[in-house]
Each structure stands twice: as C-alpha cells, then as structure tokens.
Z-matrix of the N, CA and C atoms (Angstrom, degrees):
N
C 1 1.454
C 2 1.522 1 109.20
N 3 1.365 2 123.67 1 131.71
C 4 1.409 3 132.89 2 178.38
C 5 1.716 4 102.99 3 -86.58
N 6 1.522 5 96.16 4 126.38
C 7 1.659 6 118.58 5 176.48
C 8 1.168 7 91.99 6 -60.74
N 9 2.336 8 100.20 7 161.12
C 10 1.630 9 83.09 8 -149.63
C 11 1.856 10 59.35 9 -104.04
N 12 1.089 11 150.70 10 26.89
C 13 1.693 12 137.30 11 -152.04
C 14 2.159 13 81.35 12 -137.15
N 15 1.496 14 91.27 13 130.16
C 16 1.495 15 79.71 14 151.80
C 17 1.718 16 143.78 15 -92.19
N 18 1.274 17 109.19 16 172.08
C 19 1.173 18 104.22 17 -144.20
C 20 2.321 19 88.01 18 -116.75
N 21 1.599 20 84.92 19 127.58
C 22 1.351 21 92.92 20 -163.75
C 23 1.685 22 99.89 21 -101.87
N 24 1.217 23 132.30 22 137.12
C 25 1.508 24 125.46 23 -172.85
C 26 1.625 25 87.18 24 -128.99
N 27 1.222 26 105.52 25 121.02
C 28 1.521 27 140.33 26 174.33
C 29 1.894 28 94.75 27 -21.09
N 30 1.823 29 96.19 28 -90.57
C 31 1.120 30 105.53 29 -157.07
C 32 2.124 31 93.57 30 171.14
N 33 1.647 32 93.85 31 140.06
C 34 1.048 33 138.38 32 -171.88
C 35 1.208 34 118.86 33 -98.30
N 36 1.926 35 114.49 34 -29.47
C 37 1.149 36 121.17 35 -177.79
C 38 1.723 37 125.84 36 -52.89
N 39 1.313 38 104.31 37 132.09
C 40 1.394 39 99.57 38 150.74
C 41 1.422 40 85.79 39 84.50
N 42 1.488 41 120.66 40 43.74
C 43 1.922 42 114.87 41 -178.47
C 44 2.029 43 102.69 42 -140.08
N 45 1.628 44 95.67 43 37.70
C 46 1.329 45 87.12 44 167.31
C 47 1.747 46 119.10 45 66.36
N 48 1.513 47 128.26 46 1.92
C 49 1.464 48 117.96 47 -143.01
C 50 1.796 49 91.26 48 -83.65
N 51 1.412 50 96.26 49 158.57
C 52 1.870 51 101.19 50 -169.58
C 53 1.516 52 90.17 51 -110.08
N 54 1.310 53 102.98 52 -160.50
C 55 1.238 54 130.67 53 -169.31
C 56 1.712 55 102.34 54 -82.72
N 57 1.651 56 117.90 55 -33.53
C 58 0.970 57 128.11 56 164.45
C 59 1.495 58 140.27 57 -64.79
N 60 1.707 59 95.75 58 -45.54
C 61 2.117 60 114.66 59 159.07
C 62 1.871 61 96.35 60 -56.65
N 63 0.932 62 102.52 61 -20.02
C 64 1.730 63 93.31 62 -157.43
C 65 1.482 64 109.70 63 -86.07
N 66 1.545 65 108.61 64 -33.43
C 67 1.491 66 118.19 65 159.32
C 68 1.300 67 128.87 66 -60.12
N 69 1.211 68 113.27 67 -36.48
C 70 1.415 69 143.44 68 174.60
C 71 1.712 70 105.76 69 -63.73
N 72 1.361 71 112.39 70 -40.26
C 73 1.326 72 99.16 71 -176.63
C 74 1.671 73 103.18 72 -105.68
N 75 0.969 74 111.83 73 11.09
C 76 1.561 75 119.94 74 165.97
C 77 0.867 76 132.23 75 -76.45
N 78 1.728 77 104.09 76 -19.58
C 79 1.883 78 117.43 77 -165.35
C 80 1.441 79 93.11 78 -98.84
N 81 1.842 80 121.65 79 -30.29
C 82 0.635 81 120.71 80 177.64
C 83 1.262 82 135.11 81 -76.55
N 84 1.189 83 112.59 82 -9.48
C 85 1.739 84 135.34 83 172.26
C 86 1.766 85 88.37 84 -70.07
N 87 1.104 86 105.44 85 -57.51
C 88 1.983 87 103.29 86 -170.40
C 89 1.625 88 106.42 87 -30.58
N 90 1.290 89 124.04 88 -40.21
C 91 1.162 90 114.13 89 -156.32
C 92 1.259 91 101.56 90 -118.34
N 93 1.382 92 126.17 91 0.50
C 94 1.608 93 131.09 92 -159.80
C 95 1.526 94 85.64 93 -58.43
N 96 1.491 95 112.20 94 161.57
C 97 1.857 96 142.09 95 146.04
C 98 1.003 97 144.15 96 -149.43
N 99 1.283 98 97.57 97 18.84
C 100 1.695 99 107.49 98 177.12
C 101 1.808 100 82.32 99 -138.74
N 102 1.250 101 143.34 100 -63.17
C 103 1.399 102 126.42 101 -156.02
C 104 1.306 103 125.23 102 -46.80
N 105 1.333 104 108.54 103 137.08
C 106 1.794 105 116.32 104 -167.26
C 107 0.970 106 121.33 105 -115.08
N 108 1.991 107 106.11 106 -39.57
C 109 1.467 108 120.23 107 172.17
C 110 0.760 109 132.99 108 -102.04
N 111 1.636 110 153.94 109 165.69
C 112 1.947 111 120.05 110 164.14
C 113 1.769 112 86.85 111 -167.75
N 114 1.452 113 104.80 112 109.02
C 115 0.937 114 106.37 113 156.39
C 116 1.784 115 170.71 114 -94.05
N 117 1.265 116 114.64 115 43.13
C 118 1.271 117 140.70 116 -153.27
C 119 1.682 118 112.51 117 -48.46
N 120 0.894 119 119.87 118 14.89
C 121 1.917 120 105.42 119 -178.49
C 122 1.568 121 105.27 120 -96.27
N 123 1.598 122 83.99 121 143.17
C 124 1.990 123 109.06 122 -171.51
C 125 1.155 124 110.55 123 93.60
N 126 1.811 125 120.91 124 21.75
C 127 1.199 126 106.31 125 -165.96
C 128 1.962 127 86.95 126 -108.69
N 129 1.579 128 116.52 127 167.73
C 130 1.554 129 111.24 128 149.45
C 131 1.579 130 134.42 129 -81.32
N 132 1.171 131 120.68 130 55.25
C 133 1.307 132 139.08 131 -177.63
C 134 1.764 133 104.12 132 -92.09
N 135 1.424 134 97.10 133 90.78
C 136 1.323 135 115.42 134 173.24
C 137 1.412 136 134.70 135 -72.97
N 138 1.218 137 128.28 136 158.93
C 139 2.380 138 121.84 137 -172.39
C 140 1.703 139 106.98 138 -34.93
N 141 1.862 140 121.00 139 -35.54
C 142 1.403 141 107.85 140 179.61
C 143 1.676 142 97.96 141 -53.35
N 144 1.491 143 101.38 142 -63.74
C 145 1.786 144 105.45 143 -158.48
C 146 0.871 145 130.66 144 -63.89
N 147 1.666 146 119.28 145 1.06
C 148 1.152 147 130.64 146 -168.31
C 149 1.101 148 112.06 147 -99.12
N 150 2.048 149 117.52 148 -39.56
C 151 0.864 150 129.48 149 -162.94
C 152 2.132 151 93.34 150 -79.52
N 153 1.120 152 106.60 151 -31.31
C 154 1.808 153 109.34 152 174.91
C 155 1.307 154 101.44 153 -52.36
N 156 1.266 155 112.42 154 -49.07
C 157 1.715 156 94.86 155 -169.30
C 158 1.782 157 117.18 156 -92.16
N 159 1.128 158 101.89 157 -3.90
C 160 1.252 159 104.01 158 142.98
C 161 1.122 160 148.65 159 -69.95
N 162 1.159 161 111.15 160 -46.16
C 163 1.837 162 112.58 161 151.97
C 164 1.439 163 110.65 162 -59.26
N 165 1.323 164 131.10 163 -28.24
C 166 1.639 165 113.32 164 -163.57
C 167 1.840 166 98.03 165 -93.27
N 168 1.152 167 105.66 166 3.02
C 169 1.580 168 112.74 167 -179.01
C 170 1.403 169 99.99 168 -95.85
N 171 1.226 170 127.61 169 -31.96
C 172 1.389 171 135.36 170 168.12
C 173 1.734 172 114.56 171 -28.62
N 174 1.520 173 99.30 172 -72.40
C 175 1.130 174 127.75 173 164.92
C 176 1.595 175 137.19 174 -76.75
N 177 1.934 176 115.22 175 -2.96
C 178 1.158 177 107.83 176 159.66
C 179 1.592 178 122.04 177 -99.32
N 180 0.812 179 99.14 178 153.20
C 181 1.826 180 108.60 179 -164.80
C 182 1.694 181 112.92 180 -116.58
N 183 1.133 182 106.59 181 -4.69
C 184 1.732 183 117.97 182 -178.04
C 185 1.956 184 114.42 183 -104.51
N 186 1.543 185 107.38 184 -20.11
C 187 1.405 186 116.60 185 -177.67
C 188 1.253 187 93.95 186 -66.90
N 189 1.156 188 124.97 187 146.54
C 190 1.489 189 122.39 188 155.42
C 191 1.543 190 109.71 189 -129.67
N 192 1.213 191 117.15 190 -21.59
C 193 1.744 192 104.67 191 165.01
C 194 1.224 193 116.91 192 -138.53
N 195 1.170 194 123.89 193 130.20
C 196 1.710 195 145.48 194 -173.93
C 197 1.140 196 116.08 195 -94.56
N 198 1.915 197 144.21 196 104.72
C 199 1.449 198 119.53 197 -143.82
C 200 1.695 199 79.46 198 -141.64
C-alpha cells in the first residue's frame, strides 16, 4: 500500500556512492511512490551511473528534486 504522506529522504550526500550504488538506486527509482527528494552530490557516481539514473528518472513520476 502507498503512504498517503510523502516520504522525504534527508540526503545521500557525501556517502562514497559508485557507479554501482547508483544502479542500485536506479532500479529503485523504477518502482519508487512515495520518494520526492534524493540527494546525491559529492558522491563518485560516474557516466555508467549517471546515465542509470537517468533513464529510471525517465520513467519516475513521484521524484520531484534531483540534488
């Protein structure tokens, strides 16, 4: 069941994430429904991981800011 309140996630920054965390949270964007925020800067998320969460942003409709 999808919360009816959204769901705010602090921040990601500054946690080391690779090219691999970045895929990982890409697949997880596919299915996200409550996430709104997501904050990734200072991380090493390189052109593979970037380009993953770019496509899964394609298709999510609930993110509203990418930092």
């Amino acid at each position: 069941k999808t919360p009816n309140f959204p769901f705010f996630l602090g921040s990601l920054a500054e946690n080391q994430i690779s090219n691999k965390g970045a895929k990982a949270l890409a697949r997880s964007l596919l299915v996200n429904r409550s996430l709104m925020v997501l904050d990734l800067r200072s991380n090493s998320i390189g052109p593979t991981g970037a380009k993953a969460l770019a496509d899964a942003l394609k298709k999510n409709q609930i993110l509203q800011s990418l930092k």
